[in-house]
N, C-alpha and C positions, 0 to 999 in steps of 0.2 A: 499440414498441421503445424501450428504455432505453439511453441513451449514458452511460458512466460515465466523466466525464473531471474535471479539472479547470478545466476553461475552460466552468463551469458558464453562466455570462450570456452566451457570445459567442452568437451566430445559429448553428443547426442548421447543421450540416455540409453541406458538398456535395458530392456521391459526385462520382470522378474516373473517366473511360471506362478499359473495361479495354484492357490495354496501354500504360498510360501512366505507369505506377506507375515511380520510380526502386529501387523493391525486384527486381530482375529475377531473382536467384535463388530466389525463392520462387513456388512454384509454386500457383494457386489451389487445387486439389482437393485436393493432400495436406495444405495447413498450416490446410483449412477457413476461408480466406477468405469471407463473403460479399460484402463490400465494401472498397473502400479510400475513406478520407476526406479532404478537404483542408480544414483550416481555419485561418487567421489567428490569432495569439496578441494578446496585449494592444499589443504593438509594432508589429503590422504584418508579422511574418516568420511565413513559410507552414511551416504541420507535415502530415506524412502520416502520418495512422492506417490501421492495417488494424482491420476490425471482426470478430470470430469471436466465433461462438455459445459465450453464458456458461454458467453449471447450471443457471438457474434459464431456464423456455419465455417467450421474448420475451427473453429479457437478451442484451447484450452488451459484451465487452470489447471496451475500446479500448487496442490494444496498440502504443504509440509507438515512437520513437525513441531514446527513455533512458529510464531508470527513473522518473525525474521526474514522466513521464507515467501514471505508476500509481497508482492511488486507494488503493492500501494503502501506499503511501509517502509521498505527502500528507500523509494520516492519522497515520501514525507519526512523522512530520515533527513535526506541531501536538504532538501529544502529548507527544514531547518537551523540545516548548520549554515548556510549560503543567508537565509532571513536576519539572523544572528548578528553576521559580520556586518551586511550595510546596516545594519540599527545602531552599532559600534560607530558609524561615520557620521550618525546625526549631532549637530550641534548640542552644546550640553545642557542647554535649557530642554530641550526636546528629547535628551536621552533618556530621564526620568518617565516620562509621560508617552508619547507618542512611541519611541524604542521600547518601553515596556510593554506597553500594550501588544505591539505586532509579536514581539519575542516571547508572549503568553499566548497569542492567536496560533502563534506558527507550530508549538511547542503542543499545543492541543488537537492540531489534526491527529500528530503520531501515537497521540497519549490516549484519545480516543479507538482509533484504529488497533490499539495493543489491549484496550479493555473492552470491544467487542468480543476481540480472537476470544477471551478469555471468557465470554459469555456466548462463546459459538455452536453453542449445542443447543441451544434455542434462538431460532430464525430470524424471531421477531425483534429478540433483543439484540443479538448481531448487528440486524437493517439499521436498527436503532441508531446504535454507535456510529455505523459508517454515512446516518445520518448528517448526526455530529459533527464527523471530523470533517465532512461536507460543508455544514457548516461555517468551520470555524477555517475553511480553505477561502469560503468567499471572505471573509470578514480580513483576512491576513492579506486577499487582492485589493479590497479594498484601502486597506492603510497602506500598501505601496505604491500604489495613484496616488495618494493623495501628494505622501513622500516624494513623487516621482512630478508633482506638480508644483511643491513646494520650494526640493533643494537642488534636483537633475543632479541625485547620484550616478555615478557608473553601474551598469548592470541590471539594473531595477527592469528594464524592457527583455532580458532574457530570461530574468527569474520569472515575472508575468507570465512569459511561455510557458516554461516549466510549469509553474501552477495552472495554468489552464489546461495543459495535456492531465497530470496528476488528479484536477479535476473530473477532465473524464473519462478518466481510468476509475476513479471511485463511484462517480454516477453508475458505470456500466457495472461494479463489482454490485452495488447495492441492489442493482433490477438481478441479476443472477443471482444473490440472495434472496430474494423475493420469490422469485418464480420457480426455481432450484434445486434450493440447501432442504438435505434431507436433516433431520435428526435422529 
């Protein structure tokens, strides 16, 4: 079993008895709970995850308390601040223009991704978002080809990775939305 959090180095989690969860309107069997988790952050202050079956056999999401706790926001997070900086090295006829643009693509995966969370209680509009931020991931790969064809900045070919793992981590989050997500 695969825990996808980011509180990658704390010590495995510790399942919590059932009936003790402070989630009490949710009910195990319709939202496919298998377990609820508790575990300590870098501070000291306690999170409760519930864990449901992800797409792939053995995987699972860990679905927090805010969006924070989701690995395709994380992700979209770093990304951005990493998209940021080489739009910062582009010449300055180009930083107007072509930097603006990728630093409003790259800026709108996370921004998407954070107003699904926030519309997660219906499915369709969820999908929707991580449509979106889907989207606006291809649109932010393509202005760094192009970038990458133009000025041969440094880094441009690991950020590509990055986004294309990120990629499809979002592709696979949106079909587990689809097929899934209880309300």
């Amino acid at each position: 079993m695969i825990f996808l959090s980011k509180y990658q180095d704390n010590p495995a989690p510790e399942p919590v008895k059932a009936g003790t969860s402070p989630f009490r309107s949710l009910d195990r069997t319709s939202c496919r709970i298998k377990k609820v988790f508790r575990r300590k952050n870098h501070s000291g202050k306690l999170t409760l995850f519930l864990a449901n079956r992800g797409p792939e056999m053995g995987s699972t999401f860990m679905v927090g308390k805010s969006f924070k706790d989701l690995n395709i926001y994380n992700g979209a997070f770093e990304v951005c601040l990493e998209v940021h900086q080489i739009s910062l090295k582009l010449p300055k006829y180009e930083l107007y223009e072509l930097g603006s643009q990728i630093r409003r693509s790259a800026q709108s995966i996370r921004a998407n991704i954070v107003e699904g969370w926030g519309r997660r209680h219906y499915a369709a509009d969820y999908a929707k978002f991580l449509v979106h931020a889907h989207a606006s991931l291809l649109e932010t790969i393509s202005h760094l080809e192009m970038i990458m064809k133009l000025y041969q900045l440094d880094g441009i070919p690991e950020l590509l990775m990055k986004l294309e793992k990120l990629g499809s981590q979002i592709f696979n989050y949106i079909n587990y939305v689809r097929n899934n997500w209880k309300t």
